[in-house]
C-alpha positions in Angstrom: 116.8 106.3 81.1 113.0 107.1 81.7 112.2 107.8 77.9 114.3 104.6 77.3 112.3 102.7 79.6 108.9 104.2 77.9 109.6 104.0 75.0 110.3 99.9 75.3 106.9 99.6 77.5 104.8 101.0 74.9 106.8 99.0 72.1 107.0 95.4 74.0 104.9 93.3 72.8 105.0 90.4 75.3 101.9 89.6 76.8 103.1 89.7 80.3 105.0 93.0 79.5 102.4 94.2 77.3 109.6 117.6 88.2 108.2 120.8 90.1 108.9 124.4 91.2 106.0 126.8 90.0 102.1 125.9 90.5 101.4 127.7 86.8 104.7 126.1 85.3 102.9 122.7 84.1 103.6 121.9 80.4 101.6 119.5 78.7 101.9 117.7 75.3 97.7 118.2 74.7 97.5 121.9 75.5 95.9 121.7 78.0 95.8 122.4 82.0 94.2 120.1 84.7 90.7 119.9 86.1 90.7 121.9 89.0 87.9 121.1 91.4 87.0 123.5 94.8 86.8 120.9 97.5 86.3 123.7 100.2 82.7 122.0 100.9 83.5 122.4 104.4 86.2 119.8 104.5 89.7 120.9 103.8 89.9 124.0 101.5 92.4 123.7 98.3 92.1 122.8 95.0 91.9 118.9 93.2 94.0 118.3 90.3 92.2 116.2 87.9 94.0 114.6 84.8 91.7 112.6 82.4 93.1 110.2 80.2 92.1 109.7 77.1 93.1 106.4 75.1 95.8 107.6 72.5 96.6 110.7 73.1 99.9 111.1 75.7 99.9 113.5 78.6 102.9 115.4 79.6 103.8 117.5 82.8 106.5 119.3 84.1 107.3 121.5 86.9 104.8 121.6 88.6 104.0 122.0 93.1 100.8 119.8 93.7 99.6 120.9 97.4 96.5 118.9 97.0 95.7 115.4 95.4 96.5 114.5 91.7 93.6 112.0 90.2 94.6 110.4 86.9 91.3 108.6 85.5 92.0 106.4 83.2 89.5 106.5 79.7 87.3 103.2 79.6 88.5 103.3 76.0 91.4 101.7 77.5 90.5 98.0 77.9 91.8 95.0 78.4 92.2 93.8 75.0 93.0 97.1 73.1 95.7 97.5 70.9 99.1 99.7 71.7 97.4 102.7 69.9 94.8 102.4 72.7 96.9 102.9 75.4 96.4 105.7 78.1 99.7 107.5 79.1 100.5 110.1 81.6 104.5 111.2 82.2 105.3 113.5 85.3 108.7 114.9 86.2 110.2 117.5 88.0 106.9 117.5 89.9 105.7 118.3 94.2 103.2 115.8 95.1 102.0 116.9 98.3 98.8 115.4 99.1 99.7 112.4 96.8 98.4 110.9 94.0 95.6 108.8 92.8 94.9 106.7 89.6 91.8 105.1 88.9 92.0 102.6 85.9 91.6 99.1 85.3 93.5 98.3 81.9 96.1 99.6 79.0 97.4 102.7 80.7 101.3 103.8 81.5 101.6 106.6 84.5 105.0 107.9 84.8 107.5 109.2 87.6 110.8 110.9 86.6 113.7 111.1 88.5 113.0 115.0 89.4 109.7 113.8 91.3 109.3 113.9 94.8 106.6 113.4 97.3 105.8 115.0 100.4 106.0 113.4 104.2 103.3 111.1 104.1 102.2 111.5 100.0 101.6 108.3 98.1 100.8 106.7 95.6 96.8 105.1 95.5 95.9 103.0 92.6 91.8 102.3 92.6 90.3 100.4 90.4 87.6 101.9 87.7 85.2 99.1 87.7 84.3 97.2 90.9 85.4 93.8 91.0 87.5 93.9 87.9 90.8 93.3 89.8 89.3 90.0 90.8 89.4 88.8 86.8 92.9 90.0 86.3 95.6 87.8 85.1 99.3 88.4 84.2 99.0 88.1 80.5 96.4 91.0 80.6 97.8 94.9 79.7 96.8 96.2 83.4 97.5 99.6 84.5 101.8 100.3 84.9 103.3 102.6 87.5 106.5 103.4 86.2 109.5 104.9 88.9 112.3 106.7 88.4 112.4 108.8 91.1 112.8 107.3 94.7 111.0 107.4 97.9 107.4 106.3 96.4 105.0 104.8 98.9 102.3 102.5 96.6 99.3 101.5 97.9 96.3 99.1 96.3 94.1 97.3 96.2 93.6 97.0 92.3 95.8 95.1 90.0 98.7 97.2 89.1 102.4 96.8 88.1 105.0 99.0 89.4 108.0 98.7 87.5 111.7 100.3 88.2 114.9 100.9 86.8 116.8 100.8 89.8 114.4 103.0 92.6 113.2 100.4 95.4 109.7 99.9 95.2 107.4 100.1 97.8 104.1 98.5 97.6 101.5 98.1 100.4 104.3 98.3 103.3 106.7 96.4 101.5 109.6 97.2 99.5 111.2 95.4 96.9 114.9 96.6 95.8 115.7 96.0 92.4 119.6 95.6 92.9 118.8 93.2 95.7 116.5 91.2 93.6 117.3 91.6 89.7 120.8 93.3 89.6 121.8 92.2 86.4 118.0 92.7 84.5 117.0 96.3 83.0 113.5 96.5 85.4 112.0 95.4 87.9 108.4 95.1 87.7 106.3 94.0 91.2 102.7 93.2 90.2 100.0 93.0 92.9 97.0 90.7 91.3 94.3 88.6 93.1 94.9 84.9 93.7 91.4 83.1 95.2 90.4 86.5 96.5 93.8 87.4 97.8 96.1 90.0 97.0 99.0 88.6 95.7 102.9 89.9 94.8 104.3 88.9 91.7 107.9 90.0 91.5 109.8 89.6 87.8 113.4 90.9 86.7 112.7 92.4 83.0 115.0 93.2 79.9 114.7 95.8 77.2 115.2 92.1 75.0 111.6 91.4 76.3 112.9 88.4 78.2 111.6 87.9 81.9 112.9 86.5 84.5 110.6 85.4 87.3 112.1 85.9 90.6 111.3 83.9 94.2 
């Protein structure tokens, strides 16, 4: 159902639309391994896991145990008007998130949960924005950064624009969860989109269908 779900993100063309055993096990679709940063600068000792994206070119990783934070940074190629070509995408599954996970990116990127994910006590998920003040300028209609969940107990935290979207996972976002069979049993997704309304961070909540109609829910 993840792939499905994907797969009709990165083909919807709607304006409003647009796992983890082994630390060495990671398998990705561009060859290549994360950035791995020492942060023992007399702080806590470990290891950050840095994953660039680049606009384009898809990211896949499997399997592994992340005891310190994950960073996805999103490529500044990916802007708010670019194409689908353009867009940045990142898919986890079967993947340990212990010390949670970071992404940083204003625009045009997909970063993906699968059901084999899990998060440790306390791990979530912090979306930052790239470019200060750009969440401010963010409407709807624009291809903001997507959290996708398959995989349940996620914990999202912002204060950027962002759109977490589900397939049947609650979502919770900034202390609040939203259940999709609650809200939108009988739609495909359910997307909750934080964006700024005069200054304030606002919820958006809309049932979607993989026949790129929307329904916009109280």
């Amino acid at each position: 159902m993840m792939r499905k779900m994907l797969a009709f993100l990165l083909a919807a063309m709607l304006p409003v639309l647009c796992a983890c055993t082994g630390p060495d096990a990671g398998v990705q679709n561009n060859g290549s391994q994360p950035g791995q940063t020492d942060s023992s600068d007399g702080g806590d000792a470990g290891v950050q896991y840095d994953y660039p994206l680049k606009a384009g070119e898809p990211v896949e990783v499997y399997d592994m145990t992340f005891d310190q934070m994950v960073t996805v940074t999103v490529d500044p190629a990916s802007t708010r008007d670019g194409d689908n070509e353009s867009r940045s995408y990142i898919y986890f599954d079967n993947c340990v998130f212990n010390d949670g996970l970071t992404i940083v990116g204003d625009y045009h990127a997909v970063i993906a949960l699968g059901a084999g994910c899990t998060f440790g006590d306390g791990s979530v998920v912090t979306c930052r924005e790239a470019t200060p003040g750009a969440a401010r300028d963010v409407v709807l209609e624009d291809n903001i950064v997507k959290l996708f969940l398959a995989c349940e107990g996620v914990a999202v935290e912002t204060d950027a624009a962002v759109g977490v979207w589900s397939d049947g996972p609650d979502v919770a976002l900034n202390g609040t969860t939203y259940s999709k069979e609650a809200l939108t049993p009988d739609t495909d997704f359910l997307g909750v989109y934080a964006l700024y309304e005069g200054g304030t961070l606002t919820v958006t909540k809309l049932g979607i269908n993989e026949d790129d109609s929307v329904v916009y829910l109280d």
